[in-house]
MIMI-245189 format. One record per residue (C-alpha): residue number from 1; residue in one letter; chain; x, y, z. Coordinates in Angstrom, 2 decimals, decimal comma, m for minus. Last residue first. Example, Ala and Ser with C-alpha at 12.3 -4.5 7.8 and 13.67 -1.06 7.14 Angstrom:
! MIMI-245189
(atom 2; "s"; "A"; (13,67; m1,06; 7,14))
(atom 1; "a"; "A"; (12,30; m4,50; 7,80))
! end
This chain:
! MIMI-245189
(atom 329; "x"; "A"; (m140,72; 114,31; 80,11))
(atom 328; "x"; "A"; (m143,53; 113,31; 77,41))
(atom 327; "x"; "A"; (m140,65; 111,09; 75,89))
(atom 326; "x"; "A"; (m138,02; 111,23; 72,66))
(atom 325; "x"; "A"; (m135,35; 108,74; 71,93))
(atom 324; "x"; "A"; (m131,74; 108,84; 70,93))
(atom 323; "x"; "A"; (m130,67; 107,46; 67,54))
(atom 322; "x"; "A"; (m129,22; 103,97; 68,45))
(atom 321; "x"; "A"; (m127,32; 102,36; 71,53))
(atom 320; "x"; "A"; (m123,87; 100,59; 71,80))
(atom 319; "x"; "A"; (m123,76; 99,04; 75,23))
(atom 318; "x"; "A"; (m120,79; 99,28; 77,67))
(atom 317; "x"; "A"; (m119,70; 102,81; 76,12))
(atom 316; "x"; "A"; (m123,33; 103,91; 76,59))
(atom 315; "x"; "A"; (m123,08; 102,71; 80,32))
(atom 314; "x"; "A"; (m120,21; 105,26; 81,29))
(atom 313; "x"; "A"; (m121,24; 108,10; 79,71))
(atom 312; "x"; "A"; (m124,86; 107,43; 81,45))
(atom 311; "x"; "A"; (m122,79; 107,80; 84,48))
(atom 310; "x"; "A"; (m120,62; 110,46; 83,37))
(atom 309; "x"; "A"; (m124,29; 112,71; 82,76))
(atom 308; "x"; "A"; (m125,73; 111,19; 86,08))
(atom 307; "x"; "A"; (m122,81; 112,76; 87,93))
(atom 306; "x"; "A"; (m122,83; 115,75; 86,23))
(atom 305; "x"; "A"; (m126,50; 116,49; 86,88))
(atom 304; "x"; "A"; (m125,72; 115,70; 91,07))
(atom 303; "x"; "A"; (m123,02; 118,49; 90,31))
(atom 302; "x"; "A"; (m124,78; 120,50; 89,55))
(atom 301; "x"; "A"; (m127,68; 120,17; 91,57))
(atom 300; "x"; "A"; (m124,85; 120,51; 94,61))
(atom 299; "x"; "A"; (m123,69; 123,84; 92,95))
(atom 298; "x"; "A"; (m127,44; 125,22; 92,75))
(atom 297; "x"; "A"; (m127,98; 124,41; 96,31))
(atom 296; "x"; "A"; (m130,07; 121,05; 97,53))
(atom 295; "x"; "A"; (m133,29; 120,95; 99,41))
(atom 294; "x"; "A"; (m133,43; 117,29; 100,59))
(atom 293; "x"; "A"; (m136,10; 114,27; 100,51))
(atom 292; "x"; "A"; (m137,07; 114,74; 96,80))
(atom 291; "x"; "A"; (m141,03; 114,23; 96,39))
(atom 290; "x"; "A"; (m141,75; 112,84; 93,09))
(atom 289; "x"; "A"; (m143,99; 110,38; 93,48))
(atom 288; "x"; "A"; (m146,37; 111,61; 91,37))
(atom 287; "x"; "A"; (m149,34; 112,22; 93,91))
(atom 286; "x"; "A"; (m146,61; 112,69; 96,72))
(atom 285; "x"; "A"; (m144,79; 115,57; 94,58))
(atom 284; "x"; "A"; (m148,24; 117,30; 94,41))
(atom 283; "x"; "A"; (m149,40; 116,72; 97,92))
(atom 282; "x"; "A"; (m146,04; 118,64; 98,49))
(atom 281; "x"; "A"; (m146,21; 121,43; 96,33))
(atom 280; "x"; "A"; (m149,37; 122,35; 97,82))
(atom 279; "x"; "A"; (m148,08; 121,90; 101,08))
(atom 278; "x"; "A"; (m145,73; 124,46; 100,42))
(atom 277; "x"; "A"; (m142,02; 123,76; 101,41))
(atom 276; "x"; "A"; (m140,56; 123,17; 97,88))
(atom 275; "x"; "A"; (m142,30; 126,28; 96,88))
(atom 274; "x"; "A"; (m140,19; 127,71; 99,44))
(atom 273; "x"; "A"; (m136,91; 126,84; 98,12))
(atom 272; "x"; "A"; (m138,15; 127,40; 94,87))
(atom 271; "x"; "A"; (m138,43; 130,99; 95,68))
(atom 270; "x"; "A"; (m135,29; 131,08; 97,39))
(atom 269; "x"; "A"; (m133,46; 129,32; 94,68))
(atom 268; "x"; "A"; (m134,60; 131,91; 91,93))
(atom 267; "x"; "A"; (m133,48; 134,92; 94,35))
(atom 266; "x"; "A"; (m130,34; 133,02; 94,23))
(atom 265; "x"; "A"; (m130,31; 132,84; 90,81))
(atom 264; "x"; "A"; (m130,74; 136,58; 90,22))
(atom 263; "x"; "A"; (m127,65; 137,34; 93,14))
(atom 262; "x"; "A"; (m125,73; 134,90; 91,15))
(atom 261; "x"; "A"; (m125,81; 137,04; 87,70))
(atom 260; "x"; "A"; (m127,05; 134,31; 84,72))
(atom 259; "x"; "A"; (m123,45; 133,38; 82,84))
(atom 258; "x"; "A"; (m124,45; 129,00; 83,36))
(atom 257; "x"; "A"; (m127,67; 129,83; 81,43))
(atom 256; "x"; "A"; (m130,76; 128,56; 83,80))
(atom 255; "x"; "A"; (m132,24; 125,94; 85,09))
(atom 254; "x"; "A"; (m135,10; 124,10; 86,96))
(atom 253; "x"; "A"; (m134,52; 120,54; 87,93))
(atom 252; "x"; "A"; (m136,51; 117,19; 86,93))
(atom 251; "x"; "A"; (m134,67; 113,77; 88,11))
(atom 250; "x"; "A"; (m135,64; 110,39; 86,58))
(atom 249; "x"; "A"; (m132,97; 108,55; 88,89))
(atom 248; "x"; "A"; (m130,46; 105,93; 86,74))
(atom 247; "x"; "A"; (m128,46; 104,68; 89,81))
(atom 246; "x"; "A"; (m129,95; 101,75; 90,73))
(atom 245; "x"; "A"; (m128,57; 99,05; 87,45))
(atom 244; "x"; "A"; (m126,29; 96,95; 89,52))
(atom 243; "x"; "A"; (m129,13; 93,76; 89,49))
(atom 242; "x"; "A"; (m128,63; 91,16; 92,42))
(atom 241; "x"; "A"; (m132,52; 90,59; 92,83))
(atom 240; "x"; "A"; (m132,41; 92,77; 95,88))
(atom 239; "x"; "A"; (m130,26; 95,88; 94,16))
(atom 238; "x"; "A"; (m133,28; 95,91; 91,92))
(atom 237; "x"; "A"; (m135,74; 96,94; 94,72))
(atom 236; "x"; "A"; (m138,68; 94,70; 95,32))
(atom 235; "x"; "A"; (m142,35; 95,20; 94,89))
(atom 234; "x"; "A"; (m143,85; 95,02; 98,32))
(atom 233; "x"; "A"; (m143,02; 98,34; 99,82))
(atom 232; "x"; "A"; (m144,70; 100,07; 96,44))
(atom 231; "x"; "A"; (m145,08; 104,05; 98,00))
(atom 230; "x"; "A"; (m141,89; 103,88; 100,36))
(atom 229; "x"; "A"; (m140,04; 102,66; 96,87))
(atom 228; "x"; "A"; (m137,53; 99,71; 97,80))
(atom 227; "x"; "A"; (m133,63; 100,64; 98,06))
(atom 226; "x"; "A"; (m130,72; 100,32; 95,46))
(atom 225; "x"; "A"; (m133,13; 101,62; 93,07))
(atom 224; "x"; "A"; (m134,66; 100,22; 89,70))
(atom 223; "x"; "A"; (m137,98; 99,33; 91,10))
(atom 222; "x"; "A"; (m139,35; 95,34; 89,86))
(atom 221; "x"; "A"; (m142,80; 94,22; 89,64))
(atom 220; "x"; "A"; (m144,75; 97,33; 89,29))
(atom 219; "x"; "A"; (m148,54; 96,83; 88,73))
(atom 218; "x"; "A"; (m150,65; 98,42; 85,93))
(atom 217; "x"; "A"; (m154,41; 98,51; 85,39))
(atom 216; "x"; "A"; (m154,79; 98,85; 88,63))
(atom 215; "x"; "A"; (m156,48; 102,03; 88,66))
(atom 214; "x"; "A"; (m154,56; 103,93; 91,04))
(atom 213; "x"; "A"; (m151,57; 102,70; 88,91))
(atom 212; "x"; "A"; (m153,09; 103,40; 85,55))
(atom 211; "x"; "A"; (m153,86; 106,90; 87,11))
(atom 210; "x"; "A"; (m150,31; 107,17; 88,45))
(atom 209; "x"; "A"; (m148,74; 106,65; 84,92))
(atom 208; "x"; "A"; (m146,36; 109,62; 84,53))
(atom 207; "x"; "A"; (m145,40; 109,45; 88,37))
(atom 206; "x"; "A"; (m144,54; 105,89; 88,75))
(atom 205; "x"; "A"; (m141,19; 106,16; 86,39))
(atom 204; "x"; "A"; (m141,31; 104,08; 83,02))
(atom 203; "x"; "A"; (m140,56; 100,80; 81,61))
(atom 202; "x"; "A"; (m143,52; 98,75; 80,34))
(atom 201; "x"; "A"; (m144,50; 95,42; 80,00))
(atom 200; "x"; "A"; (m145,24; 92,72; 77,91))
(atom 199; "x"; "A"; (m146,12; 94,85; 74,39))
(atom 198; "x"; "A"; (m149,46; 95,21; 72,27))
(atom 197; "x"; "A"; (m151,49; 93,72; 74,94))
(atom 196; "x"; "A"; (m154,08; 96,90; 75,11))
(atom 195; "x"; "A"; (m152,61; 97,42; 79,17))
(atom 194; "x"; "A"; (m149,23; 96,99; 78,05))
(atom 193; "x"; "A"; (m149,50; 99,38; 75,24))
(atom 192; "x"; "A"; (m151,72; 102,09; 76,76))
(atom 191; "x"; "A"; (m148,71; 103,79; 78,85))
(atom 190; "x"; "A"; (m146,95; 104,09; 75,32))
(atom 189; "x"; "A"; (m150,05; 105,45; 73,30))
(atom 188; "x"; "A"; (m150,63; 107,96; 75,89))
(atom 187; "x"; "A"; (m146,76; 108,86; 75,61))
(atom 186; "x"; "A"; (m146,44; 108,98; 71,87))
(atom 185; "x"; "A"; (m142,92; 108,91; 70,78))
(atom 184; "x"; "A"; (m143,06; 105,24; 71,55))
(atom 183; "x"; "A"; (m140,27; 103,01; 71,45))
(atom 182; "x"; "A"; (m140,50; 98,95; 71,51))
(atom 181; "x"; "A"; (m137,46; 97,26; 73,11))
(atom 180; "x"; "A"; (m136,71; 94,19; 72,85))
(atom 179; "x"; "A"; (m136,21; 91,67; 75,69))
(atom 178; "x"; "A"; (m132,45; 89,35; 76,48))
(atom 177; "x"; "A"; (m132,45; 88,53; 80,06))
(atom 176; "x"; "A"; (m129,07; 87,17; 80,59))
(atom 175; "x"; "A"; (m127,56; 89,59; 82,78))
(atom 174; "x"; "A"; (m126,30; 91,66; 79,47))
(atom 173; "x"; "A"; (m129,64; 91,52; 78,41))
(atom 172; "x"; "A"; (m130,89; 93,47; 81,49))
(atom 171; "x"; "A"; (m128,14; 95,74; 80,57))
(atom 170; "x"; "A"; (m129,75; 96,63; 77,71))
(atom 169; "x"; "A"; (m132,73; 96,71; 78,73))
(atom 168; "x"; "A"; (m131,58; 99,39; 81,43))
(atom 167; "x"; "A"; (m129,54; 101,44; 79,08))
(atom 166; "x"; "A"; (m133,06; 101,61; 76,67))
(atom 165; "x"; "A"; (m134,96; 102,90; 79,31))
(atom 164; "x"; "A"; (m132,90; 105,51; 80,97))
(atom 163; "x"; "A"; (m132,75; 106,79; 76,94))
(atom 162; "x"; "A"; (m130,15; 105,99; 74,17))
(atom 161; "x"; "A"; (m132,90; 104,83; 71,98))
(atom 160; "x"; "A"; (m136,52; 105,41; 72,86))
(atom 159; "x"; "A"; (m139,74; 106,24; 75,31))
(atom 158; "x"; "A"; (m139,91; 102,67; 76,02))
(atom 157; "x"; "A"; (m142,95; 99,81; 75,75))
(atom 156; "x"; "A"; (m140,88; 96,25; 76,36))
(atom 155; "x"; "A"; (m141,86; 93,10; 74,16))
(atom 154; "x"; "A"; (m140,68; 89,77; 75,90))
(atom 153; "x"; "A"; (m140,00; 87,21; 72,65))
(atom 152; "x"; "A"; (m136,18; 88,55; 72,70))
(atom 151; "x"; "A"; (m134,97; 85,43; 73,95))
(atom 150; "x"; "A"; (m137,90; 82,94; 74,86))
(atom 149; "x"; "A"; (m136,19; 80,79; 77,96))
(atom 148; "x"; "A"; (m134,26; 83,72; 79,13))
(atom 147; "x"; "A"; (m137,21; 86,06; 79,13))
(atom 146; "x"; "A"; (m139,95; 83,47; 80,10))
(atom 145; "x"; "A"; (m137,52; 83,34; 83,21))
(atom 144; "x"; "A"; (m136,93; 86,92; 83,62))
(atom 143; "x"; "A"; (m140,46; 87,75; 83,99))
(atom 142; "x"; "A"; (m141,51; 84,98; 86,49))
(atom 141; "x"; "A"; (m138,87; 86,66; 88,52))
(atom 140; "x"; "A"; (m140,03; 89,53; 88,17))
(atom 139; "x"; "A"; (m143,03; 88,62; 89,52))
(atom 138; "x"; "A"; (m146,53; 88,16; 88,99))
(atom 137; "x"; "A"; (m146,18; 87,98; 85,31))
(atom 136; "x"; "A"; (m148,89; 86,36; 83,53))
(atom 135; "x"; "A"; (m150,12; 89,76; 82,78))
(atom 134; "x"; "A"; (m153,48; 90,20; 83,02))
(atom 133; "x"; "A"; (m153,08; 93,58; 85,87))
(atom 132; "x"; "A"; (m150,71; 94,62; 82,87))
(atom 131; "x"; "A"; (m146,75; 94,83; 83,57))
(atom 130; "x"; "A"; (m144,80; 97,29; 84,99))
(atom 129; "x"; "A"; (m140,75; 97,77; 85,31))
(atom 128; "x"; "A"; (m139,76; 100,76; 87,26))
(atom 127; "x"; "A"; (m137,95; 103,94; 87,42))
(atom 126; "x"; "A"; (m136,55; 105,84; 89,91))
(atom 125; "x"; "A"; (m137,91; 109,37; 90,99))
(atom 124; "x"; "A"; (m136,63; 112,88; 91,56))
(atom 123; "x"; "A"; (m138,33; 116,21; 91,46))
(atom 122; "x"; "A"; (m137,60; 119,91; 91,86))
(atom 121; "x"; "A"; (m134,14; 120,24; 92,19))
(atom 120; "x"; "A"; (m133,40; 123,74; 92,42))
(atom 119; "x"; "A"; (m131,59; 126,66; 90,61))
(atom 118; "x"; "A"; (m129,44; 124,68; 88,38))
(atom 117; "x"; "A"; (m126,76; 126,91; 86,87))
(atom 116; "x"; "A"; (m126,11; 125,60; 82,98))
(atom 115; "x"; "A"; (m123,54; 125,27; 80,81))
(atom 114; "x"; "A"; (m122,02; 123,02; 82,67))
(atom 113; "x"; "A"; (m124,28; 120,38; 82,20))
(atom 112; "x"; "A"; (m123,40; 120,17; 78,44))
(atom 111; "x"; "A"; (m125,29; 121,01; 75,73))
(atom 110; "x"; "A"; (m124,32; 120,10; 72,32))
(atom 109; "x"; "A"; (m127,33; 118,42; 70,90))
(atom 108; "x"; "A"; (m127,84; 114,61; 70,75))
(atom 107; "x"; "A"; (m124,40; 112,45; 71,25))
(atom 106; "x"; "A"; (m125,61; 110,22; 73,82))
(atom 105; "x"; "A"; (m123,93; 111,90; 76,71))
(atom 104; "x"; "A"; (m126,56; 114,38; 75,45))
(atom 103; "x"; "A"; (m129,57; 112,71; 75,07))
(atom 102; "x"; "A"; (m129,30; 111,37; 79,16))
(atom 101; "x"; "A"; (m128,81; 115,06; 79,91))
(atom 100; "x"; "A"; (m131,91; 115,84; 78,23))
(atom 99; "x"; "A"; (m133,75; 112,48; 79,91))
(atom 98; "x"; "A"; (m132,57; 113,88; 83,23))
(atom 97; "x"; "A"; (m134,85; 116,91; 83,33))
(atom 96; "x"; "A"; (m133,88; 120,26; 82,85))
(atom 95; "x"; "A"; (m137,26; 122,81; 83,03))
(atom 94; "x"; "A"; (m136,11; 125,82; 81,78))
(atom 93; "x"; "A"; (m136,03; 129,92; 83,37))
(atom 92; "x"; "A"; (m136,02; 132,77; 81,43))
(atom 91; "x"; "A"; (m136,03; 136,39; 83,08))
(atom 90; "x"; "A"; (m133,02; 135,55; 85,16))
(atom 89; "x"; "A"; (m130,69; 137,63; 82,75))
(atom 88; "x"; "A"; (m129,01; 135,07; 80,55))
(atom 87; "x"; "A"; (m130,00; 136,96; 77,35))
(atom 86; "x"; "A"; (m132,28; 134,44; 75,38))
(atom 85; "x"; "A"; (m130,07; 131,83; 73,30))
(atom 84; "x"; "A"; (m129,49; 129,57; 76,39))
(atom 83; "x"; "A"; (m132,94; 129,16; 77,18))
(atom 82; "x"; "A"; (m133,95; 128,87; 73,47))
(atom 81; "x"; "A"; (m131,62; 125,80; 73,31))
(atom 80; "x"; "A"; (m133,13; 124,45; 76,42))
(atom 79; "x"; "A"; (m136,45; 124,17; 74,58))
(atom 78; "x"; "A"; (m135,30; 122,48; 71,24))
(atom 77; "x"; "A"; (m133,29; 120,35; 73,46))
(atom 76; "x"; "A"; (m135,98; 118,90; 75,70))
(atom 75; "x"; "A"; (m135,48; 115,01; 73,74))
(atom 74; "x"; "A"; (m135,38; 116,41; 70,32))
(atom 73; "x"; "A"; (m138,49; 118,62; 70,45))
(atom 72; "x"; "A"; (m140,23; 120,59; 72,74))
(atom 71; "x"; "A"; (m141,48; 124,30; 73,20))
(atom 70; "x"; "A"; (m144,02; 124,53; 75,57))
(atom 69; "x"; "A"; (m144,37; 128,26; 77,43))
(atom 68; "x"; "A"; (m145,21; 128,74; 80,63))
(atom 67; "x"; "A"; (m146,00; 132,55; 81,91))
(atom 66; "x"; "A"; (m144,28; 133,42; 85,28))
(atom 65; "x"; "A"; (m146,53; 136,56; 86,29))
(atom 64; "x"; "A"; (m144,30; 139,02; 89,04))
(atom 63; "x"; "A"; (m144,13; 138,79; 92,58))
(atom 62; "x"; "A"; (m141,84; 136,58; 93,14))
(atom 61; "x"; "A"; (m143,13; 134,95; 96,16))
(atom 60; "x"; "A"; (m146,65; 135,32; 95,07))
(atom 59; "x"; "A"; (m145,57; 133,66; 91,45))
(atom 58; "x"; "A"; (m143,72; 130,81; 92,71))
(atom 57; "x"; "A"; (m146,61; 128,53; 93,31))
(atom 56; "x"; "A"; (m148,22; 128,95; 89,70))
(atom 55; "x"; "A"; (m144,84; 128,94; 88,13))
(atom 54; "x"; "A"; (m143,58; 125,62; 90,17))
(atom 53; "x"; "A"; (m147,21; 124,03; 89,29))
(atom 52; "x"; "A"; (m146,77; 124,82; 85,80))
(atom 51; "x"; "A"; (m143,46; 123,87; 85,34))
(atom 50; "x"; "A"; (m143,73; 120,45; 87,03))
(atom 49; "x"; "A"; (m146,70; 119,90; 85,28))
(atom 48; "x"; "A"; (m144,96; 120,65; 81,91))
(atom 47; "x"; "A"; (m142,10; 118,38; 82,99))
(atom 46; "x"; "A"; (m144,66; 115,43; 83,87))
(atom 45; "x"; "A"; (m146,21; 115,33; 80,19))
(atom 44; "x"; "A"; (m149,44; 117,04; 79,86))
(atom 43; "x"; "A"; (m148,40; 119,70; 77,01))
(atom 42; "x"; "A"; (m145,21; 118,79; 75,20))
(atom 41; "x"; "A"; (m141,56; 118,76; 76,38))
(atom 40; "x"; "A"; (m139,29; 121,78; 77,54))
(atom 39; "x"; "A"; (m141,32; 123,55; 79,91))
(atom 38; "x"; "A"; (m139,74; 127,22; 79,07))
(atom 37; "x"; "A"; (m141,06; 129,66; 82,44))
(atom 36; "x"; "A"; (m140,87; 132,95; 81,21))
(atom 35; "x"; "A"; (m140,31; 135,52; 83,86))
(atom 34; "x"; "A"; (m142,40; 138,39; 83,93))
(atom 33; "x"; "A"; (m141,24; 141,93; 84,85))
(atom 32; "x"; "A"; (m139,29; 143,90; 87,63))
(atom 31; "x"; "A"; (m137,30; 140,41; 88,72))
(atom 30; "x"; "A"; (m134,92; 141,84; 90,23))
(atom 29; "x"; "A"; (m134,86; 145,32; 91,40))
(atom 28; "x"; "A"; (m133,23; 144,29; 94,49))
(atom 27; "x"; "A"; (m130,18; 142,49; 92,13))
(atom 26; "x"; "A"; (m129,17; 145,26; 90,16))
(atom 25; "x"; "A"; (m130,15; 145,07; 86,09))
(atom 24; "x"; "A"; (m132,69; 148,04; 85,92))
(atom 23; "x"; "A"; (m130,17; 150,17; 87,28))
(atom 22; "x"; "A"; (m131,67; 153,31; 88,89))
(atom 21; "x"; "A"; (m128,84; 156,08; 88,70))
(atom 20; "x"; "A"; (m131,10; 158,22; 85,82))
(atom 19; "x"; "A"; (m134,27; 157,87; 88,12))
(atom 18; "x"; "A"; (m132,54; 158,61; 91,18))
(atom 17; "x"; "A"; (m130,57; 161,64; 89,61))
(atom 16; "x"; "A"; (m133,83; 162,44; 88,02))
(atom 15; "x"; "A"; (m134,86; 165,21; 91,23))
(atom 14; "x"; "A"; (m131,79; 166,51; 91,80))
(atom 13; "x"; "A"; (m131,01; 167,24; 88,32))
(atom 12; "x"; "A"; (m134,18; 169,27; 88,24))
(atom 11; "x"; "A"; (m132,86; 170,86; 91,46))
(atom 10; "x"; "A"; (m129,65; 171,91; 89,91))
(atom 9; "x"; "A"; (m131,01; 173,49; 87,02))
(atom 8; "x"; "A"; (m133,79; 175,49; 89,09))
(atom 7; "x"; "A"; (m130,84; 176,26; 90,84))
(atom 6; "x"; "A"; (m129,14; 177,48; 87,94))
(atom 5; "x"; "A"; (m131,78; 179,09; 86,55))
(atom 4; "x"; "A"; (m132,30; 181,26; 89,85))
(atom 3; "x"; "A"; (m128,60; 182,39; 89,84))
(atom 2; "x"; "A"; (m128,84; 183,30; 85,66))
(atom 1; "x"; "A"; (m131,89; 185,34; 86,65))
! end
């Protein structure tokens, strides 16, 4: 009896040892449950849609839902804050989008892009300067003169203080073409400003108001970029009109804590990787002009982010700035 128990013993033991050895944490049984996707600004705004179209994408290459949750607030980091406060296992994944890092060379928060890993690059775009399809405006040009000749007259719809937007007025003034800027927490109502006549024009990347574009109710006059947009080959680059203000890029990437295990981010990268590829994914980046031209690794992200973080560094200490802004994203 005692022989048989201890082989009925040893076979039980048998049996769990590969239940009992299986670590829910090693890399090829990653992910075994649904990742939460954190979009960082509010419902509709370009880093929700990035979110949701990466989640909906990623999901058969995964394998597992990727729910999207909103949680905004002070400039994306009310969202990144709960990516870093949830355990740094691959199971939460932010949208990181340049106007974050922007709020946090200018004192908001206390991020920094190293404490992040940067699974993919999903977007990139420069900005522009639009003005109504009434506008007097037909140029630049015929911008900056009313500009110099009626200092501060020129109203200019931004998404706030210490943003892309407000550097770039800033150093417009410093070139001698003094406008003011008019902030707008609401998006819709800061898209609809130009058009209604309530300000001049309107600063602002060509994704987030392609319908007004399609439309015609807005046309770009000037693209901050050291090159001309392949989507807007008349309106001219900055770099053209002798303006050193190209290297401001509204970029949207997809992160997570810096401590998350490699193997899980690289599974992450892979997946975006071939989201990048999907024609879906691309008729969506060409209907926002989004489209980056490269895939890029997690360290090159990286340090792409920390680039744009000394950059904007580097202009705040040229022009003083106030409270940091908020935008759609």
């Amino acid at each position: 009896m005692l022989r048989n128990a201890l082989t009925l013993t040893a076979a039980v033991a048998a049996l769990l040892t590969p239940v009992l050895s299986s670590d829910p944490a090693r890399a090829d049984d990653y992910p075994s449950r649904p990742i939460e996707v954190i979009a960082t600004f509010g419902a509709g705004g370009g880093a929700d849609l990035m979110a949701r179209q990466f989640a909906r994408l990623a999901e058969p290459h995964l394998h597992v839902a990727m729910p999207v949750v909103n949680v905004s607030g002070a400039s994306g980091n009310a969202g990144l804050t709960r990516v870093l406060t949830n355990p740094a296992d691959g199971y939460t994944v932010g949208t990181l989008i340049a106007l974050s890092v922007s709020s946090w060379a200018s004192g908001l928060g206390t991020a920094k892009p190293d404490n992040f890993v940067y699974v993919a690059m999903m977007q990139n775009s420069p900005s522009m300067l639009y003005v109504s399809k009434n506008s007097p405006f037909k140029t630049y040009e015929d911008f900056a003169a009313h500009a110099k000749a009626n200092p501060g007259k020129l109203r200019v719809a931004t998404s706030g203080y210490g943003t892309q937007d407000d550097i770039t007025l800033k150093y417009l003034g410093s070139q001698g073409v003094p406008v003011t800027n008019v902030p707008f927490a609401r998006p819709s109502e800061r898209y609809a400003s130009p058009i209604g006549g309530h300000t001049d024009a309107i600063y602002e990347e060509p994704g987030d108001v392609a319908q007004f574009l399609k439309s015609g109710d807005l046309r770009p006059i000037v693209v901050f970029d050291k090159q001309r947009h392949p989507s807007f080959p008349d309106v001219p680059a900055s770099a053209e009109l002798g303006l050193d203000i190209g290297d401001l890029p509204n970029f949207r990437t997809l992160a997570v804590p810096a401590s998350t295990p490699p193997e899980r981010v690289q599974k992450l990268h892979e997946a975006a990787a071939k989201v990048l590829a999907s024609p879906e994914w691309k008729t969506f980046c060409a209907d926002t002009f989004t489209c980056v031209d490269t895939l890029v690794t997690p360290d090159q992200a990286k340090e792409e982010v920390k680039a744009f973080y000394e950059t904007v560094k580097g202009y705040l200490d040229r022009f003083a700035t106030k409270t940091v802004g908020q935008t759609p994203g």
